[in-house]
N, C-alpha and C positions, 0 to 999 in steps of 0.2 A: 405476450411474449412471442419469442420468434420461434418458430419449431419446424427449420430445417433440416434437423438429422444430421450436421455434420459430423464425417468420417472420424470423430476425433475423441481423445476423453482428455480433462485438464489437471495437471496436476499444479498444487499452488504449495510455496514453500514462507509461511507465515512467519517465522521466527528470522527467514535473513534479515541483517541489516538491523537485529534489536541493538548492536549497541553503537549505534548513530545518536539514538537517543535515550540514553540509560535513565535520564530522571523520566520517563514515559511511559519504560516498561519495568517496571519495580516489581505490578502485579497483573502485567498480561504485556500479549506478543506486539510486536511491530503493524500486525495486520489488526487490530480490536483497538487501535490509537485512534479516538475520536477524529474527525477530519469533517469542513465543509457544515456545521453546522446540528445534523441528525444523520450521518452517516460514520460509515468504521473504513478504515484501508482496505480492509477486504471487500468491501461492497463491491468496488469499481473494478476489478480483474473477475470478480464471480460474475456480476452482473453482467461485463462486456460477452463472457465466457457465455450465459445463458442465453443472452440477446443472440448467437451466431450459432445458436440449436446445441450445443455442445450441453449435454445432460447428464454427463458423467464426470464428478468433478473430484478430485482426493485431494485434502491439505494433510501434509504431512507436518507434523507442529515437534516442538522438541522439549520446551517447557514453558511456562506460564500460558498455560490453551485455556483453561477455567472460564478465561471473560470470553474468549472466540465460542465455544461453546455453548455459552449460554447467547451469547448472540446472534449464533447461524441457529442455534435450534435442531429441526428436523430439517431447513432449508426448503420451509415453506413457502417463506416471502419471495424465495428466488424459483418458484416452481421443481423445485431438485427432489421433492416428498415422492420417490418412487421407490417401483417393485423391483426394478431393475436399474443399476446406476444409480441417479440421484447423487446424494451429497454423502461423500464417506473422507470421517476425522481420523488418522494415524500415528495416535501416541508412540513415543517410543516403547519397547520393551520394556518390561519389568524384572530385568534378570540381571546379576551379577557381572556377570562375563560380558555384559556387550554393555559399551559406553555410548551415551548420548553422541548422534552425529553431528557433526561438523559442517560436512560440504553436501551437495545432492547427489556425487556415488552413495555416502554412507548411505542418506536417506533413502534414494531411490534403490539399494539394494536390500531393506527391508522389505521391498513390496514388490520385488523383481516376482513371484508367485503369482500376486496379483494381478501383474502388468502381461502373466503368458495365459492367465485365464479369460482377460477383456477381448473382444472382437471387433474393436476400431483398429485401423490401420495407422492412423497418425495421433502425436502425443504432444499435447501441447503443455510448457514449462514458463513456469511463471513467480516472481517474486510478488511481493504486496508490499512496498515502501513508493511507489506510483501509485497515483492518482490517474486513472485515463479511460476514456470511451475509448474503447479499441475493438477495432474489427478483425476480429482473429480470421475472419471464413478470407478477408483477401489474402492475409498473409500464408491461409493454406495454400489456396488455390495459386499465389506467386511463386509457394513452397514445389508443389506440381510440377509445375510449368518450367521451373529451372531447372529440375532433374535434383536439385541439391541433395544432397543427408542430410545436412543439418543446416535450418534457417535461421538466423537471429535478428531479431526487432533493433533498431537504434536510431535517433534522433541527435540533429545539430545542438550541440549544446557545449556551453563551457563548464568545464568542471570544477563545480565547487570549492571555495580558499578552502573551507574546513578541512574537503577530502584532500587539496593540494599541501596542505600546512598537517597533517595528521604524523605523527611518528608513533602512534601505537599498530604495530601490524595486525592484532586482533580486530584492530575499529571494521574489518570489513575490505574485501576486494574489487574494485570496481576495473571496468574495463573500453575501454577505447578502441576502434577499428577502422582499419586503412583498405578502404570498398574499390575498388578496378570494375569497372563495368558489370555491376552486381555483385561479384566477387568476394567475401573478405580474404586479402590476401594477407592481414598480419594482427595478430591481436596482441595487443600494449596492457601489462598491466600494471594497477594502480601509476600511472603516468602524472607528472607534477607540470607538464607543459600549462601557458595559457594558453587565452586564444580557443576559438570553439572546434568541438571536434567530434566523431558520429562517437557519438556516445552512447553504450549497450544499456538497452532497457532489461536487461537479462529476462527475455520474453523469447522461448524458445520453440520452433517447432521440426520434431525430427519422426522417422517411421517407427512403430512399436517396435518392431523386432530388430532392428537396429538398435532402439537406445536399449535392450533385453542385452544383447551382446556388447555393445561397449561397459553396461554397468556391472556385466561379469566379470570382464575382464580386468578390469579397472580395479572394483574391489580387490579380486585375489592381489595385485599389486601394491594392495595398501594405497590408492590414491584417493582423496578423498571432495575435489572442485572440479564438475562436469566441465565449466572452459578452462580453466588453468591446467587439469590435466590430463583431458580425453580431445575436446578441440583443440585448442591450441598447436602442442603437438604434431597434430594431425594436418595442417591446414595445406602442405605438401600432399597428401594422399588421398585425405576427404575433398569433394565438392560443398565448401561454404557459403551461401546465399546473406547478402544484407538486403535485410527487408525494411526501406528508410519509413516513416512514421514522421511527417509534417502534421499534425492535429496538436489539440493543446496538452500539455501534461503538468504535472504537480510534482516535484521526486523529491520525497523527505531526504535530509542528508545529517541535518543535527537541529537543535532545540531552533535557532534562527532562520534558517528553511522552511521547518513548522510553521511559525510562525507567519512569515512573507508568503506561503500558500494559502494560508486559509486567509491573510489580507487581502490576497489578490482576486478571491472571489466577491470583492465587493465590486468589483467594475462588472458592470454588467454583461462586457464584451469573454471575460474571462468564463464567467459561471454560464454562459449558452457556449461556449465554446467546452464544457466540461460534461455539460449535462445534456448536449444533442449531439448527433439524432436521437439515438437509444437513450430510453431511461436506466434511470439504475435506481436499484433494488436495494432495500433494507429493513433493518426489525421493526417491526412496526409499534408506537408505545400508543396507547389510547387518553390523549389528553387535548385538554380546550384549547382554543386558537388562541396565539400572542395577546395580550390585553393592554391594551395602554391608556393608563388611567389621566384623567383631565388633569392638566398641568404638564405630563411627562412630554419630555424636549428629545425626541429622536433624529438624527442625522446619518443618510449611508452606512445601517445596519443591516447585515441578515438576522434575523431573529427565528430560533425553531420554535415549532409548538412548545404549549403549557410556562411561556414566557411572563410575568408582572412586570409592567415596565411602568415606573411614579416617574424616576429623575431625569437627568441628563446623561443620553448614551449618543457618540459620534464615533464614526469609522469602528467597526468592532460585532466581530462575530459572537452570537450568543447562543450556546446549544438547549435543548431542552430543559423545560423546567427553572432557567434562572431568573431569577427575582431584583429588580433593581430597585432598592426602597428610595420615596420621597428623599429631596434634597441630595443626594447621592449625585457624584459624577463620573463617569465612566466613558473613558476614551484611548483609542487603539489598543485594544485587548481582547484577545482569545477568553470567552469562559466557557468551560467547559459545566454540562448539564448538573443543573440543581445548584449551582455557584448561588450563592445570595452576598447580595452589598449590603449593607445595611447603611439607616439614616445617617444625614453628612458627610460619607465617607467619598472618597478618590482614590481611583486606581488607572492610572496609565500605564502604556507599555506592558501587560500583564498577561501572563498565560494561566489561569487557574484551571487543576484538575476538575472533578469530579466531586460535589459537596462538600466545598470551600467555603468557608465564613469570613468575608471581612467584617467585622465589627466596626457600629458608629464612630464614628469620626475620625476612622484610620485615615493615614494619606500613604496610599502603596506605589511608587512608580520606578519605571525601570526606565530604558532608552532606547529610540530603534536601531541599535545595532544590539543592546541588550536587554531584552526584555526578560522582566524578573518573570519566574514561573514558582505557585505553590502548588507544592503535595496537595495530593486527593486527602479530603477528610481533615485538614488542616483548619485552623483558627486563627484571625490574624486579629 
């Protein structure tokens, strides 16, 4: 691991963005949604965060954190097991009078204590419904160098039918930016245009005692979404920096996104463009290499460890631990760890949880525009 010492500590905010995908997080956050095979969403923003010396990392979680938990550990596997810094979880309060927050004033003014006791200068702000090798130490150091206050990460992209067709104003806020020679001079929210546009990876970088005073002030106002109503706002008064992000990225947006991300790490151009230069980091489980017993017909799989594979699997991500029994076919489907097929069965189009049973001779399929998905712990 890299251990540069950057000036920075990261703050990660694991529950944005849960209800993109509500059959996912039933019983854990946005960031503990299996991804890629043997990894969690949060791998990839912790891991990029470790890789760029940053050693001080706080997720602040709001409910279902149980499975992150048990996942980061003491944040071992990510080198974060320190005296000092390391890796620190921020339940909400357990007290009457104060409500589960909302946006990242509420959040971040829970730990505004916290944030005047660290002695890094710069604060880096980050969601986990991305997928991305990112190099946080350029976008300080471009952070720097433009004088900005606040920097924001964003990439060319078009923005999702889901998010462009959504009428539930709860589903989440996303944001769009109109960049003038580094600039952001105007931030668009939840916007339905097509057509590709710098799309915020809500990856933020601003100075400690800066973001100390805007989330004081802020809260006392009752506001409760750091860009919809601390930058925004402000974009007259503050200096805005776009920091563009041309490398590859993954950004869940609902169960069909899911899906099409973890497909597209089957091209091999995809998965080296996800997993270099920097590795990334995760739990580690102690189990035997893939096995693929004589007769079984494999085609453009990823497979994680402690895999059985007897039948026929094409195109189709398979996490830890799944068992593909003899005669069984299994094609363009997500399983998620410990999935078992049983004999003569078929499952297309499928996204299964976590210790799923399809029983012999089911035939489950879905379509690629919709892939059927079953609940963890199900029986089909």
């Amino acid at each position: 691991m890299v251990n540069s010492n950057a000036n920075a500590l990261g703050i990660l905010f694991p529950n944005s963005y849960d209800s993109l995908v509500p059959e996912l997080v039933g019983e854990r956050l946005m960031a503990s949604i299996p991804f890629a095979g043997r990894y969690r969403m949060v791998d990839f923003m912790l891991s990029s965060m470790v890789n760029c010396g940053i050693d001080n990392v706080s997720l602040i979680v709001r409910k279902n954190y149980h499975s992150l938990m048990d996942h980061l550990g003491s944040g071992r596997e990510w080198d974060l097991t320190r005296k000092n810094g390391g890796l620190n979880i921020v339940p909400p309060f357990a007290e009457k009078t104060v409500k589960v927050y909302n946006g990242r004033v509420e959040a971040l003014s829970s730990i505004l204590d916290f944030l005047k006791d660290q002695k890094q200068q710069y604060v880096v702000m980050a969601d986990t419904n991305i997928a991305v090798n990112f190099d946080f130490n350029s976008m300080i150091s471009e952070h720097i160098e433009s004088g900005a206050d606040v920097s924001i990460a964003y990439a060319k992209e078009e923005i999702p039918i889901s998010a462009r067709q959504a009428t539930n104003p709860n589903r989440g806020l996303y944001y769009t930016l109109r960049v003038e020679e580094g600039d952001v001079k105007e931030i668009y929210i939840n916007p339905k245009d097509e057509g590709v546009h710098n799309f915020s990876m809500n990856i933020y970088v601003v100075s400690r005692e800066f973001l100390i005073q805007q989330i004081h002030d802020a809260f006392v106002k009752g506001y409760s979404y750091f860009e919809r109503d601390i930058v925004a706002p402000q974009l007259g008064k503050l200096k805005v920096h776009g920091f563009l992000y041309d490398g590859y990225l993954a950004r869940i947006s609902d169960m069909k996104s899911y899906f099409d991300e973890n497909m597209k790490l089957l091209d091999n151009t995809n998965l080296d463009a996800l997993f270099d230069p920097s590795p990334i980091y995760t739990k580690i489980r102690d189990d035997n290499p893939t096995r693929y017993i004589l007769g079984a017909k494999v085609k453009n799989v990823m497979a994680a460890d402690g895999c059985v594979i007897e039948g026929e699997v094409e195109n189709s991500v398979l996490f830890r631990g799944v068992k593909i029994a003899k005669g069984a076919k299994v094609k363009n489907c997500v399983l998620m760890q410990d999935t078992v097929v049983e004999e003569g069965s078929c499952a297309e189009y499928l996204i299964t949880d976590k210790n799923v049973k399809i029983t012999a001779g089911k035939e489950v399929k879905g379509t690629d525009t919709f892939p059927v998905y079953v609940a963890k712990y199900q029986v089909v």
